[in-house]
DSSP file (Angstrom, degrees, kcal/mol; ACC not computed):
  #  RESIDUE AA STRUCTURE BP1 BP2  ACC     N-H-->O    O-->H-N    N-H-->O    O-->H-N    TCO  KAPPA ALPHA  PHI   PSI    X-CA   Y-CA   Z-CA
    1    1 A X              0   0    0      0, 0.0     2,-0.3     0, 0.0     7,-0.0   0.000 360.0 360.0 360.0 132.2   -2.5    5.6    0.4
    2    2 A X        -     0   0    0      5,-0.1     2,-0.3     6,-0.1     9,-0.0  -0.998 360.0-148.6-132.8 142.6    1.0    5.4    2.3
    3    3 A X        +     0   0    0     -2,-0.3     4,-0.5     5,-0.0     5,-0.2  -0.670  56.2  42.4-111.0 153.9    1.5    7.0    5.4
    4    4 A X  S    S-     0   0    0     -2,-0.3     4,-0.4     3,-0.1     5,-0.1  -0.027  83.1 -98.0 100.9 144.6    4.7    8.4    6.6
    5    5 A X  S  > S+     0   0    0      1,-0.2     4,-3.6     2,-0.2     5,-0.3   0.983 116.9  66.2 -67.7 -49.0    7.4   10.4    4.6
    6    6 A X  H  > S+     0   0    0      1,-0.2     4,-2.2     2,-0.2     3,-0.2   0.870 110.4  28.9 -14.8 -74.7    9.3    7.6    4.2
    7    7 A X  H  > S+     0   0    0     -4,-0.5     4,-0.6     2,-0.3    -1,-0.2   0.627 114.1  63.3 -85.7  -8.3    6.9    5.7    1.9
    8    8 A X  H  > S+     0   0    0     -4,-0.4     4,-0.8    -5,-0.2    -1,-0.3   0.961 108.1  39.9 -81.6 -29.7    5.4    8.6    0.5
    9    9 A X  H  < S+     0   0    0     -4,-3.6    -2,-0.3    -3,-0.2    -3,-0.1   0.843 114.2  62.4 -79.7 -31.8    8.7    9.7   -1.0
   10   10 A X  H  < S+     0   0    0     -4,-2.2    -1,-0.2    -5,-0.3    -2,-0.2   0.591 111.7  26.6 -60.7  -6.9    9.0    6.3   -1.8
   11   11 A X  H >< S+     0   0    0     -4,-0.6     3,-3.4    -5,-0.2    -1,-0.2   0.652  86.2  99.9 -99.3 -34.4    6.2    5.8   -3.9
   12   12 A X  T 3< S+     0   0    0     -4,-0.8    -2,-0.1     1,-0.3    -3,-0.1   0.453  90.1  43.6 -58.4  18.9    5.6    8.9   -5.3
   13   13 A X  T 3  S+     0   0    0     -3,-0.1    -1,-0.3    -4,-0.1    -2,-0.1   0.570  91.3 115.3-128.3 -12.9    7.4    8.0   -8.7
   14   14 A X    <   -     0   0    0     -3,-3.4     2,-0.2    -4,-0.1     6,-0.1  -0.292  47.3-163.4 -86.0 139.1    5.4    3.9   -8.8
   15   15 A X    >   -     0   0    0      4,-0.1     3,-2.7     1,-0.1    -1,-0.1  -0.723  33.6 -88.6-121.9-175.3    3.1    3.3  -11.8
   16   16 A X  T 3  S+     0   0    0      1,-0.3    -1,-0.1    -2,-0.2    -2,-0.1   0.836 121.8  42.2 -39.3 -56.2    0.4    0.9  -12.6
   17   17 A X  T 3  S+     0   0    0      2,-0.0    -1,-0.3    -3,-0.0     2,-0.2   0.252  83.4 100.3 -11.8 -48.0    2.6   -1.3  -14.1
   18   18 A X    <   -     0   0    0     -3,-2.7    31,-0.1     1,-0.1    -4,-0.0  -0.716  69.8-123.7-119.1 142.1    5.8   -1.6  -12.1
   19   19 A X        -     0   0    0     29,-0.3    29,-1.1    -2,-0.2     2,-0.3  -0.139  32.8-180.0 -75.9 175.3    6.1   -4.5   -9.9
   20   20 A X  E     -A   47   0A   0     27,-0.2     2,-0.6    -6,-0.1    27,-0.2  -0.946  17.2-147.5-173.3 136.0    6.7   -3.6   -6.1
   21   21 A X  E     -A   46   0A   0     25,-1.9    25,-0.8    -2,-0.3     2,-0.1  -0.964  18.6-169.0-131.0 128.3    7.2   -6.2   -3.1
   22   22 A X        -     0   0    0     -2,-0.6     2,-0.3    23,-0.2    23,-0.2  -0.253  15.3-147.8 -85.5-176.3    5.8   -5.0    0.3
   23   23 A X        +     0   0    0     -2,-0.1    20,-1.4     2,-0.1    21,-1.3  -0.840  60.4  79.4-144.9 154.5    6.4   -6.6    3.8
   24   24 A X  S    S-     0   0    0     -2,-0.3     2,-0.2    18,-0.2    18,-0.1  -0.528  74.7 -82.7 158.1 -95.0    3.3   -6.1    6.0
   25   25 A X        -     0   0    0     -2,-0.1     2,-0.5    14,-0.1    16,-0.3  -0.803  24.3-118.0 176.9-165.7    0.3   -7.4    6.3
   26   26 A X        -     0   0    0     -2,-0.2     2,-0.3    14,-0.2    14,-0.2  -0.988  27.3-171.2-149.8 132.4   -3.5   -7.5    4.8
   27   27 A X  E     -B   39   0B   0     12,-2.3    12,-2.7    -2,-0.5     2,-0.3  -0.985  24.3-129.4-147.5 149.5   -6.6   -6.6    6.6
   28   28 A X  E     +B   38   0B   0     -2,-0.3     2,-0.3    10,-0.2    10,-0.2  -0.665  33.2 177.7 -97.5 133.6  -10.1   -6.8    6.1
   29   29 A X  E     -B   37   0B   0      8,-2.3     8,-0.7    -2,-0.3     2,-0.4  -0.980  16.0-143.9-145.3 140.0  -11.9   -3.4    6.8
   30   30 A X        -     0   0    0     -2,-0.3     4,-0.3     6,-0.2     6,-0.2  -0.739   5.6-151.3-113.9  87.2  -15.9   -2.1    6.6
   31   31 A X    >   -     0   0    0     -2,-0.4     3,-4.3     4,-0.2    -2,-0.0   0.142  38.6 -96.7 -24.7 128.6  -17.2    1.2    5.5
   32   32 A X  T 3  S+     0   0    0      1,-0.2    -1,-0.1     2,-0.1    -2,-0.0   0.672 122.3  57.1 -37.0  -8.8  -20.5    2.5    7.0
   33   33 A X  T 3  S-     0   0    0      2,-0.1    -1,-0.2     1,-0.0     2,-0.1   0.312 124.7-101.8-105.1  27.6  -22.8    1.4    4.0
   34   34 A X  S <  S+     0   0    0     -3,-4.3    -2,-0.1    -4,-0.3    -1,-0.0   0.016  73.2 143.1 122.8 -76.9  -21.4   -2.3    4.7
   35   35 A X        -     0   0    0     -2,-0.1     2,-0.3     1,-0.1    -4,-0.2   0.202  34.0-156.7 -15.1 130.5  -18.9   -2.6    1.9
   36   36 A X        +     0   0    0     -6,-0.2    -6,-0.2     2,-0.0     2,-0.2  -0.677  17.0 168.1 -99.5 177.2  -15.7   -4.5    2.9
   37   37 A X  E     -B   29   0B   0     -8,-0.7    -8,-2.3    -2,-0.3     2,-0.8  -0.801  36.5 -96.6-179.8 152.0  -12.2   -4.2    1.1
   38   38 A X  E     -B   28   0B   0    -10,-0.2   -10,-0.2    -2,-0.2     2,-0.1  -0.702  28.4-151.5-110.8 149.6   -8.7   -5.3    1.9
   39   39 A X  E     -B   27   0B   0    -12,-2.7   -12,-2.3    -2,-0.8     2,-0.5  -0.304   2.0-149.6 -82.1 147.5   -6.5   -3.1    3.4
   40   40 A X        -     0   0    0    -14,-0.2     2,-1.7    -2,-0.1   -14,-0.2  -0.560   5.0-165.3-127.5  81.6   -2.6   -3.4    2.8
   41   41 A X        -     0   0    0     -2,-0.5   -15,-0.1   -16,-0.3   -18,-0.1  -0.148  15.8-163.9 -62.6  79.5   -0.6   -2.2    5.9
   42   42 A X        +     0   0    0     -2,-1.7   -18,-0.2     1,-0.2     3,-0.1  -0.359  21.8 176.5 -74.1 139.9    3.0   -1.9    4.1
   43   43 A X  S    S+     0   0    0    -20,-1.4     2,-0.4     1,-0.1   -19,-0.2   0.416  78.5  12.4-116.0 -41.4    5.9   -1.6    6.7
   44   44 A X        -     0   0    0    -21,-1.3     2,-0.4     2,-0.0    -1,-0.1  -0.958  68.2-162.3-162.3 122.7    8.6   -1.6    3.6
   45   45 A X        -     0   0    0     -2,-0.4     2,-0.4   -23,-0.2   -23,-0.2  -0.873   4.4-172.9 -90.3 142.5    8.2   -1.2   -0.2
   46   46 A X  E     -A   21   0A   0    -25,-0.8   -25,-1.9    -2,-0.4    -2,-0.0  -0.875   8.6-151.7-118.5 117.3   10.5   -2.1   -2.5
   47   47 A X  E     -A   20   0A   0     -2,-0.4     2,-0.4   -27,-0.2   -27,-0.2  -0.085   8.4-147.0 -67.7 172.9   10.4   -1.3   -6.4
   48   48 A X              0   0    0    -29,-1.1   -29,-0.3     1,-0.1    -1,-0.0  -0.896 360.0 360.0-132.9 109.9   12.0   -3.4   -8.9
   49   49 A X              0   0    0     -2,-0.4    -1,-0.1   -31,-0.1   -29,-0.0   0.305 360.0 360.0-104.6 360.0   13.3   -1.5  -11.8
């Protein structure tokens, strides 16, 4: 998920594949049944074609 127009137009074209370097940070976050996963709070994408 990316929030903001910015990174949503930026993204909307990235596939499984294609390398990408964020800047941001990573955080850990827990869903009612428990579950964790980490979250990736991207400030700036950049593809690499």
């Amino acid at each position: 998920m990316a929030a903001g127009f910015e990174l949503k137009d930026q993204i909307e074209s990235v596939s499984a594949e294609q390398v990408v370097m964020v800047t941001g940070f990573i955080s850990r976050a827990n869903n009612r049944q428990g579950e964790s996963r980490l979250v990736l709070h991207a400030q700036q994408i950049q593809t690499e074609t």
